[in-house]
BATIFI-729913 format. One record per residue (C-alpha): z, x, y. Coordinates in pm, whole numbers, plus 50000, padded with zeros to 5 digits. Layout:
REM BATIFI-729913
ZXY;...
//
This chain:
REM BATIFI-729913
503901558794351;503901523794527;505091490494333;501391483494348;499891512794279;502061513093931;500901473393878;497501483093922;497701513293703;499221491093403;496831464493418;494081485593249;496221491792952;497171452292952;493671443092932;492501461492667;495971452692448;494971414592523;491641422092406;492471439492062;495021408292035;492101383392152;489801403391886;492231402691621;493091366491629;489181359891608;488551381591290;488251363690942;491621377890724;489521368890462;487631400190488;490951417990513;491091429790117;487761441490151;488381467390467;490861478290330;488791483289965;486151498890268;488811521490395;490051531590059;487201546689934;486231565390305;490071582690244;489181594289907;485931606689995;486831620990286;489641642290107;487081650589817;484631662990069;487301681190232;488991701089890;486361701289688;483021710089904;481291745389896;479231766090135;476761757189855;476841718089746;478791692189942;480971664989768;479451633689908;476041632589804;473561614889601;474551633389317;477921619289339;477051581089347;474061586589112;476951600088858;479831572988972;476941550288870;475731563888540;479541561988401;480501533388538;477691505988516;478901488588202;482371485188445;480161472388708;478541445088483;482141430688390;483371431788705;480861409088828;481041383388567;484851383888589;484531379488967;483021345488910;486001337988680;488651347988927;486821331989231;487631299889045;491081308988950;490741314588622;491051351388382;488991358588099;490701387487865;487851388787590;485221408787766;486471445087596;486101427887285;482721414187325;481611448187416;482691463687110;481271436186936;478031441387102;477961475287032;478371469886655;476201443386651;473581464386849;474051490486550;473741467986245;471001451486387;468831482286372;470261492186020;468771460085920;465411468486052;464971444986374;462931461186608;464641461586976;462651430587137;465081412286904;468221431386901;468851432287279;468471392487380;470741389087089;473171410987157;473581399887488;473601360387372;476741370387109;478441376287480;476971341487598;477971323187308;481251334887343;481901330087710;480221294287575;483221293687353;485891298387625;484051274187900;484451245587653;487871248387566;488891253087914;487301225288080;487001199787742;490141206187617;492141217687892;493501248287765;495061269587985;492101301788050;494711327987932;495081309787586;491551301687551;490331336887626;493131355087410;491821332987182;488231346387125;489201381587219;491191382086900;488031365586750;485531387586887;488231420386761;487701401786443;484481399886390;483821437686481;486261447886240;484511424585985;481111440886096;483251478186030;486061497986051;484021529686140;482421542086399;477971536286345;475831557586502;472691533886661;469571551086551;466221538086718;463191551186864;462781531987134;466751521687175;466911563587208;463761563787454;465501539587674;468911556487674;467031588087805;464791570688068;465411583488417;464251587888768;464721619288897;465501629589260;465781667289456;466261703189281;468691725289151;472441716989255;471151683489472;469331672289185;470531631989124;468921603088879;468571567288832;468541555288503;468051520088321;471701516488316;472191520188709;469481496188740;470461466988514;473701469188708;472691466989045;469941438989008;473251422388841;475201428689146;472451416989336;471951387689171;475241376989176;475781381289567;472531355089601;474341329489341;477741331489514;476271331889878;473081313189856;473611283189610;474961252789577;476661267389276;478461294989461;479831269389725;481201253989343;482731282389255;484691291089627;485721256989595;487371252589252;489021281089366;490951264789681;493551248989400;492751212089389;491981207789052;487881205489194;488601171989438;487121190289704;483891200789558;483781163289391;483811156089760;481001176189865;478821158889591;479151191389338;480181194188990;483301210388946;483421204588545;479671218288480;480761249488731;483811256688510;481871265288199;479351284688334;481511307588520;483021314988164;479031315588016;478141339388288;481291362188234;480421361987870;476851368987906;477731400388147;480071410787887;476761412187644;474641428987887;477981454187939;478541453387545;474231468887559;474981498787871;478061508187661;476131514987360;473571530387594;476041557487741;477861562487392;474591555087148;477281540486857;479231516286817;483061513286767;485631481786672;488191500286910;485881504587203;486761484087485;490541480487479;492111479487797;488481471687956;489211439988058;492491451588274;489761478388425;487501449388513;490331427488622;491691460088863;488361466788995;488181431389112;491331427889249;490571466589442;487331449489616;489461424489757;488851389689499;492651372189559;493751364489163;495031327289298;490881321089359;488881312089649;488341345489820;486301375389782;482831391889796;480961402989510;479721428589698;483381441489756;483541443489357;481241469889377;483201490689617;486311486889386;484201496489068;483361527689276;487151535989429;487841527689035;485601557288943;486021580389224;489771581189144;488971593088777;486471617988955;489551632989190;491711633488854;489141655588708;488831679989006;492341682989048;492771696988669;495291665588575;495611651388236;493651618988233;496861595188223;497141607388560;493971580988614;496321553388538;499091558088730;497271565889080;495181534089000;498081513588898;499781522889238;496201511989397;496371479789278;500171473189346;498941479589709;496251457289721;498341432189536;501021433089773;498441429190091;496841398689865;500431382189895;500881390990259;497411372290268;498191338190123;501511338590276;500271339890621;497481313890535;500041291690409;
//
């Protein structure tokens, strides 16, 4: 072969290296986290449908989502308020607490007689109140959001135990009817539902995507997240200081309406329920690609990490493990997406 024939035969592979390059160096990195939250979950479905599919039933289906949704909507609800929180850079650890609190409350509420039209706008206002609490003494009194959220997580523990030490069974007509409401979809094996669980959790999800991507109050919360102590959104005419407590009074009130699905799926309530559920939220955040410094992230990827965060308990099952096993492959998860988060900042830096 000729000098030029072998030029000529390269130049085809040159061009389409300088295009990946050319399409590369155009892409956002900011979507980064979330292709890779994308690609996650395609991997573990992909090796579910492979081990675990029959001549019969196949393991991606309807079914399959319908059921990641039903046991996981209550994780879905916190994740989205605690995306807010994280978007501005901030943590809230009291949202297990509020849920057991809700669920209690939820319970005595209906010992006491009040009939449900009552009990569920309060029970998701105790949440409100307490992300209320946490909003004010992070932006009034400047306490750091670790402190002030410890703070009413410990008071929130406190009050369940005051409510009780045992576990109450919630016994109500229509608190019952509701638990049991579904829609249901196909026959036999194929047969999948929607229930009022699945959703309250995606018209949260939805709503959350139109705040953070349609509002003048999203652009406030990407923008006390770039780490200027809010100058830039003072500069765009926003306010940074009114932003900072709701984020808190929406991640509170999504702990409430998370505190009600809970005592949906479990119909009691429990002081101990919900410890360790605000590390799940926190994990299933950080999976769908929102960076913990702030500023970053998609809502919408949330819900992708919510389901990689229940698909890996779903592989745990199939595979015959003990449950631990769940947090160990989603501790190595997140140390994964952690790392790529650093790789992140460090090349936007």
């Amino acid at each position: 072969m000729s000098t030029d024939e072998m030029v000529r035969a390269e130049r085809p592979a040159a061009t389409v290296v300088h295009r990946a390059r050319r399409a590369l160096s155009g892409f956002d990195r900011r979507f980064l986290p979330v292709l890779g939250t994308i690609l996650t979950l395609m991997i573990m479905l992909g090796v579910g449908q492979e081990r675990y599919s029959t001549e019969r039933v196949d393991f991606i289906s309807m079914k399959l989502l319908s059921n990641l949704l039903v046991d996981n909507s209550y994780l879905l609800v916190l994740a989205v308020g605690m995306t807010f929180v994280i978007l501005t850079g901030g943590i809230d650890l009291s949202v297990g607490a509020v849920v057991a609190l809700v669920g209690l409350s939820i319970a005595e509420m209906f010992s006491a007689g009040l009939p449900i039209v009552v009990v569920l706008p309060v029970a998701v206002l105790i949440g409100t109140t307490c992300g209320l609490l946490i909003g004010v003494m992070v932006q009034v009194f400047d306490i750091q959001p670790f402190i002030a959220s410890l703070a009413v997580m410990f008071l929130a523990r406190g009050l369940a135990n005051v409510i009780s030490v045992n576990s109450l069974k919630i016994d109500d007509d229509g608190f019952s009817a509701l638990a049991a409401w579904s829609l249901k979809f196909g026959e036999g094996r194929e047969l999948w539902r929607i229930n009022a669980s699945i959703v309250v959790a995606l018209s949260v999800l939805l709503i959350a995507f139109l705040v953070l991507h349609y509002t003048r109050f999203g652009r406030s919360v990407y923008g006390l997240g770039a780490g200027d102590g809010g100058a830039a959104v003072n500069l765009m005419g926003l306010r940074p200081a009114r932003t900072r407590v709701w984020v808190y009074v929406i991640s509170g009130t999504c702990a409430g309406i998370a505190g009600v699905l809970f005592a949906l799926y479990t119909k009691s309530g429990f002081n101990l329920t919900g410890i360790g559920m605000e590390l799940d939220a926190i994990a299933a955040v950080v999976i769908g690609g929102t960076l913990l410094s702030g500023g970053v992230g998609f809502v919408l990827g949330t819900g992708a990490g919510v389901l990689v965060y229940g698909l890996i308990q779903v592989l745990i099952a199939r595979e015959g493990l003990d449950s631990w096993w769940t947090r160990v492959f989603i501790g190595v998860v997140l140390l994964a997406f952690v790392v790529l988060q650093r790789v992140l900042a460090v090349r936007r830096r």
